[in-house]
N, C-alpha and C positions, 0 to 999 in steps of 0.2 A: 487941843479941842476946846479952848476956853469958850464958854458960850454954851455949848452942843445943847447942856439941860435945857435951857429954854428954845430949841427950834421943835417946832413943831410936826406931827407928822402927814397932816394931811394939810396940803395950803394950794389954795385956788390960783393957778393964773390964767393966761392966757394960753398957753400951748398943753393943757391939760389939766381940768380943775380936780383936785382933790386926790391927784396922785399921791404915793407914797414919795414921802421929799428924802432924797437920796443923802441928805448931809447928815439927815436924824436915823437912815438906816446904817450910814458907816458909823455915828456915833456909838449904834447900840452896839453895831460887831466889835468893836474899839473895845468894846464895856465885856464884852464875851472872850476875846482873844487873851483879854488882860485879866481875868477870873474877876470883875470886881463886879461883885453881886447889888454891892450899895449904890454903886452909879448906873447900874443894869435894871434894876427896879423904878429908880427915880425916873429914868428915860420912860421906863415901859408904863406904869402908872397910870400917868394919865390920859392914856392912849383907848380908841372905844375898839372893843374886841373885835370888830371885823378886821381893821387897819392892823390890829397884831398878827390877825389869820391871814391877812395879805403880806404882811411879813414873812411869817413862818416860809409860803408856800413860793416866796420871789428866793430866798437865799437857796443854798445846796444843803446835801442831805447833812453833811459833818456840821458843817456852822449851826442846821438845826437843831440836831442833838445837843452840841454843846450847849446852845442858848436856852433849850427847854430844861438841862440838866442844872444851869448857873440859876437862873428865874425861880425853878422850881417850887416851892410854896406859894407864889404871887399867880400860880398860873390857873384860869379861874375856867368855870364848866361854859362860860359864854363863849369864848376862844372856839373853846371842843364843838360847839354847835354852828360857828361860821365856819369852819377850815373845811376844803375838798377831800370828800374820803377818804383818797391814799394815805395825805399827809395827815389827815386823824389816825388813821390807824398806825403808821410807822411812832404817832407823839404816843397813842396809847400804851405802846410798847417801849415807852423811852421814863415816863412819868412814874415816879414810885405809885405802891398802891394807896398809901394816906392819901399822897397830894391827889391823886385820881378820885378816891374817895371824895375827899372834900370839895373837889370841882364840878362831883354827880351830883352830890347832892343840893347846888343851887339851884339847881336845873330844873323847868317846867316837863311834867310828864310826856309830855309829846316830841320834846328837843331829848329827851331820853332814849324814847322810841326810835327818833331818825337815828340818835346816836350809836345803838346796840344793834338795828335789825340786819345789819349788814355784815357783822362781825362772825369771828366763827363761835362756837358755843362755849368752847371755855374764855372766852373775854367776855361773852353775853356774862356769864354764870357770874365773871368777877365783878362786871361791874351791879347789878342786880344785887349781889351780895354785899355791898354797902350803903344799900338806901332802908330808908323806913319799912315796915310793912307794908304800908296802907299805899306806899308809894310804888313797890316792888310789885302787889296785885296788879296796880292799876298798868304797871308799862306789859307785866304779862299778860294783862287780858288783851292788851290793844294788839301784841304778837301773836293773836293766834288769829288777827283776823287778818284777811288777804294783804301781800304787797302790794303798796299803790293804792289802798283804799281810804277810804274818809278816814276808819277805824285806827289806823296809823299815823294818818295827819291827826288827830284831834285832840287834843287836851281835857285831860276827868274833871281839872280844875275849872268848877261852876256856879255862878254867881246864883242864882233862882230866889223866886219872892211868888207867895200863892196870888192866883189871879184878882182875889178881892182885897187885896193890901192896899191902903195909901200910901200917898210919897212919903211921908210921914212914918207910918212903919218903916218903911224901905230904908228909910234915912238913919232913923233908929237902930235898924240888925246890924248895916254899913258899919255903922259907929263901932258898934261894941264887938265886932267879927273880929276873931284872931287870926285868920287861916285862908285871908281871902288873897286870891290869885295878885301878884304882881302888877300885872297888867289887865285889864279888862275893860270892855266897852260899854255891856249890854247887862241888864238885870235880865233875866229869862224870866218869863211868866209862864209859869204850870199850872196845872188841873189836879185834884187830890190824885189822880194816877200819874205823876210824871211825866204827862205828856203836856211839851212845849206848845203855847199858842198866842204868844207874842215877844218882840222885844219893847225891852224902853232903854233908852241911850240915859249914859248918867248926865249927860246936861242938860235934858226936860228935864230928867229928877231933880236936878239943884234948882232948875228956875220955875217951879210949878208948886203951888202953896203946899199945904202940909196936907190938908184933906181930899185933895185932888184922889182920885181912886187910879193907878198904875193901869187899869186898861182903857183910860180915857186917853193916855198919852203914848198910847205903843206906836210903834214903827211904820210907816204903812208901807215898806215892804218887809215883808217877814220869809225867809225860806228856809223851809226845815231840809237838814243833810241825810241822809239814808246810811248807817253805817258800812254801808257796802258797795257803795256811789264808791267811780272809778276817782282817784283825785284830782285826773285832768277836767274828768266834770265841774268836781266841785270849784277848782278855779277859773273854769267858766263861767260858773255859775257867779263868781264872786266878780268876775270882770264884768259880765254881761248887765248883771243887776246891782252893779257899788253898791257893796253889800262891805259893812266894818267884820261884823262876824255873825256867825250862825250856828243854830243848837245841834247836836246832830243825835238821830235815834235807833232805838232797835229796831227788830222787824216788828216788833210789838206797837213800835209809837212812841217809846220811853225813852224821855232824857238819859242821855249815858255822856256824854264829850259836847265840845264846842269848837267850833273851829276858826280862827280870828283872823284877819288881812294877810298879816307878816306872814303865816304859813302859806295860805293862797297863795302867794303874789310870789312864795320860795316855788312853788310848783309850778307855776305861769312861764316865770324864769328859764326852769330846768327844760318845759317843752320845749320854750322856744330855740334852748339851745341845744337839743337833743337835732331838733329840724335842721339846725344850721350845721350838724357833722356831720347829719347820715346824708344830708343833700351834698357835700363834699366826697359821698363815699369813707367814710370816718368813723370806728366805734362812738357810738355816743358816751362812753364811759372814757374816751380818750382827757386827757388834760396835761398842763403842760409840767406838772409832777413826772411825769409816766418814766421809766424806762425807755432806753433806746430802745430793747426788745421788746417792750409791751407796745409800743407808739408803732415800730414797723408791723408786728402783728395784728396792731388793730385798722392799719390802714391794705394789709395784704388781699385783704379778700375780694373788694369792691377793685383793687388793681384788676385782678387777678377777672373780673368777668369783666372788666374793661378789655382786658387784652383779648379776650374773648370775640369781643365786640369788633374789636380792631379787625381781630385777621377776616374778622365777617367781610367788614368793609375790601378788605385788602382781597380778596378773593372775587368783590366785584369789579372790581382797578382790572385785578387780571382777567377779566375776562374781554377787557380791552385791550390789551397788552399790545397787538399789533396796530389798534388805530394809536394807540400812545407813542408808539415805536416811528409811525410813519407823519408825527404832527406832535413835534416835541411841545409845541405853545400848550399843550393841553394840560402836560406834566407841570410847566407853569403856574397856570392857573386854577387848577384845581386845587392844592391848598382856600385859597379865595374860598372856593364854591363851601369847602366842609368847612372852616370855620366859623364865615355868616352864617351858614346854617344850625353848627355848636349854637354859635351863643342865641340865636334867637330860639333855638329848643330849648335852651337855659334859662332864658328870661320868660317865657313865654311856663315852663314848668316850676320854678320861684313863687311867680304869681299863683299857681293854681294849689300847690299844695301850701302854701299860706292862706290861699283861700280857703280851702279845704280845715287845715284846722282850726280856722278861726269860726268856722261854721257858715260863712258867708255863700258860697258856692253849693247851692243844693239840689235836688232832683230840681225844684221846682224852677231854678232858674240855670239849670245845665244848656240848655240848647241856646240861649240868648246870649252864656259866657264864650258858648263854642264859637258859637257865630261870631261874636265880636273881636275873639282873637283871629279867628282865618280872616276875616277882612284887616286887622292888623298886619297879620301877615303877608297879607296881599297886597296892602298898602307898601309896605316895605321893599318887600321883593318888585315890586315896578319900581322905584326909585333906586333901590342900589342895581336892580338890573339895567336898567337907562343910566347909570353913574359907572357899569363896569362895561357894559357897552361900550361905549365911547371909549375908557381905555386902553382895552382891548383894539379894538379900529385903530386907533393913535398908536399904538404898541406894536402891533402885529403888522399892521394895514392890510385885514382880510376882514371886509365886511359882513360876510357871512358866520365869519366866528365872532365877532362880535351878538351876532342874533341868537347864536349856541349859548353863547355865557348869558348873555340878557335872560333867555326863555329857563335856562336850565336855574339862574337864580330864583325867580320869580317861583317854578315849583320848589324846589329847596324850603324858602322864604314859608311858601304853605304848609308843605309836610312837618315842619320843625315847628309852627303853630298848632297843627293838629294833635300832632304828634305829645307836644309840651301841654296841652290842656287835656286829650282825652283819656293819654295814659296814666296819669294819677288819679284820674277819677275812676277808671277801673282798677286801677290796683286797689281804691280806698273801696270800690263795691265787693270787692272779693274778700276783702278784709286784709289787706296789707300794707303795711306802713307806705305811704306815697312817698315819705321823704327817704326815705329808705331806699327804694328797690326802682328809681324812677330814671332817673340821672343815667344809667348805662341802657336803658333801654329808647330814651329819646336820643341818646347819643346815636344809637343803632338805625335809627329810625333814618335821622337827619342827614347821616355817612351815607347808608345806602342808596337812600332817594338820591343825596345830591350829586354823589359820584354817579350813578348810574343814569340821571337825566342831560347829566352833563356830557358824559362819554357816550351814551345812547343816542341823545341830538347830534355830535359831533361825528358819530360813524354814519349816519343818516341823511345827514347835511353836507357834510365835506367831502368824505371820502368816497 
């Protein structure tokens, strides 16, 4: 492996930029197979902790242990805050308690927070049991307030300057501060009560003379967070209004947390990819860690009222049974009819509950989206029904079934747009996840209407 130390691990090409480069992940297992800690550190070193967290979570579970157990003192609290649950939780349980220790304690209070609230109480206990006081209050008070809320995204760690300061003071506390956050954007401007009423970004404060007064230079968008605000709000909020970060308050109006990009844009993330499972029918907790058995368990359920769906359908087939039996082209072509109609219930419900969580789709403009898909779909359904038309006629040569599959598309084609816009809009009025509970019910929709308009014309017409 002459070489290995200087390949790098993330390298841009063409057929995927910034993948993990497979010749520096066989070097590190090289470096783990062989116990050698000194060429296992040098590889791993200079490496940015998410690329080790995609590390960890691409190898199997034995190569991880070993490698977490060879690493171990180099392995640092930023690692613990990029890696997918499972695999945090299996490392927490692999990592002595020092090195766990000393990896908490880099850690911003809020990457504490994600990191313990999930865990069972005696790992809470352990990890909480190695941090400072001052730092151990601050991740307990954020647990007691709701999951998913601001209170839990937001970090204690807070910059603040009273509203009648100059840049110039400002500049001054900066200096001589011992204890100020890592990272941070925004000076917060308070009121002698704690309550936020401006930001100022630190590059006004560097480029604005010394006597400039800090509320001359505030932000002019400012949005205060509610400590009880859902966090997909509040990453609305940050996507909606580019917003770097935001103060967040009690019920009182008082400074308590902040909440900065990187966290928003972690939650923005996790919706969108929550949507992208439960629309697959898929635990949104699924990942590609899971067990065999957690993976089929979390995909059994949504089968399971698939099949549901199915015999729905398959119960209207049979109530055709003899026009099927006397007009085999039907058995045929029906495939055709229910899959055009799947996927355009598909595409047509994609759109809506993306719309939907993006906030785009509202009462207000519900009836113009309706409307726009069924003429979609209508547009459709005459062209693939004139396209299977002909077919059909060319296939069969019975012109009159040709006009069965034409007409029985073209409704299909509308139901399966109806179907796909209105049904997640009521499930999202009733209050239930649209990307969830949507997908087997436009399936429902689409099977029925199209098998039964197509065998319904066809008993009607031909026979």
């Amino acid at each position: 492996m002459a070489g290995a130390d200087q390949i790098t691990l993330e390298q841009p090409r063409e057929d995927g930029a910034y993948e993990l480069d497979q010749r520096m992940v066989a070097a590190i297992l090289d470096a783990v197979e062989a116990g050698d800690r000194a060429r296992l550190t040098r590889l791993m070193e200079p490496l940015h902790a998410a690329d080790i967290a995609d590390l960890l979570e691409q190898i199997d579970s034995d190569e991880r242990a070993r490698l977490v157990r060879l690493y171990d003192t180099g392995f640092d609290g930023d690692i613990l805050s990029e890696l997918e649950e499972g695999v945090r939780e299996e490392i927490l349980d692999i990592l002595r308690p020092q090195v766990l220790a000393e990896a908490v304690r880099e850690l911003e209070t809020d990457d504490v927070v994600d990191l313990v609230e999930d865990l069972e109480e005696p790992q809470q206990a352990a990890i909480l049991g190695v941090l400072e006081d001052a730092d151990r209050d601050a991740v307990a008070r954020a647990l007691t307030y709701p999951e998913g809320s601001a209170g839990r995204l937001m970090q204690r760690e807070v910059v603040t300057a009273p509203e009648h300061w100059t840049v110039g003071q400002a500049i001054d506390f900066l200096r001589e501060a011992e204890d100020l956050p890592d990272q941070f954007y925004h000076v917060i401007l308070v009121d002698p009560r704690m309550h936020p009423v401006g930001n100022v970004t630190l590059g006004r404060i560097m480029a604005s003379r010394r006597e400039v007064p800090l509320k001359d230079i505030v932000e002019d968008v400012f949005q205060v967070i509610p400590v009880d605000q859902d966090e997909a709000d509040v990453a609305y909020a940050f996507n909606q209004y580019h917003l770097i970060s935001a103060p967040v308050v009690d019920q009182d109006g008082r400074l308590v947390g902040v909440i900065t990009i990187d966290d928003a844009m972690t939650v923005l993330d996790e919706e969108h990819e929550e949507d992208i499972l439960r629309l697959a029918g898929v635990s949104d907790e699924s990942s590609l860690s899971d067990t065999i058995l957690e993976a089929a368990r979390g995909r059994a359920t949504w089968l399971f009222v698939n099949l549901l769906t199915a015999i729905l359908a398959s119960v209207v087939i049979d109530l055709f049974a003899d026009t099927i039996d006397r007009m085999v082209a039907l058995a045929v072509l029906m495939p055709i009819v229910a899959s055009m109609g799947g996927n355009a219930g598909t595409q047509t419900m994609t759109v809506a509950v993306r719309a939907l969580a993006t906030r785009d789709l509202t009462a207000q403009n519900a009836m113009r989206v309706v409307w726009r898909e069924v003429s979609v779909g209508a547009l459709n359904g005459l062209l693939f029904g004139l396209v299977m038309a002909v077919v059909a006629a060319l296939w069969f040569g019975m012109p009159m079934l040709a006009v069965v599959i034409g007409s029985a598309m073209v409704l299909t084609q509308l139901a399966a747009a109806l179907g796909g816009i209105a049904i997640p809009m009521l499930l999202d009025r009733v209050g239930i996840d649209p990307a969830l509970a949507s997908g087997p019910f436009v399936t429902t929709v689409t099977d029925v209407v199209g098998f039964f308009a197509f065998l319904g014309l066809a008993s009607w017409v031909l026979l």
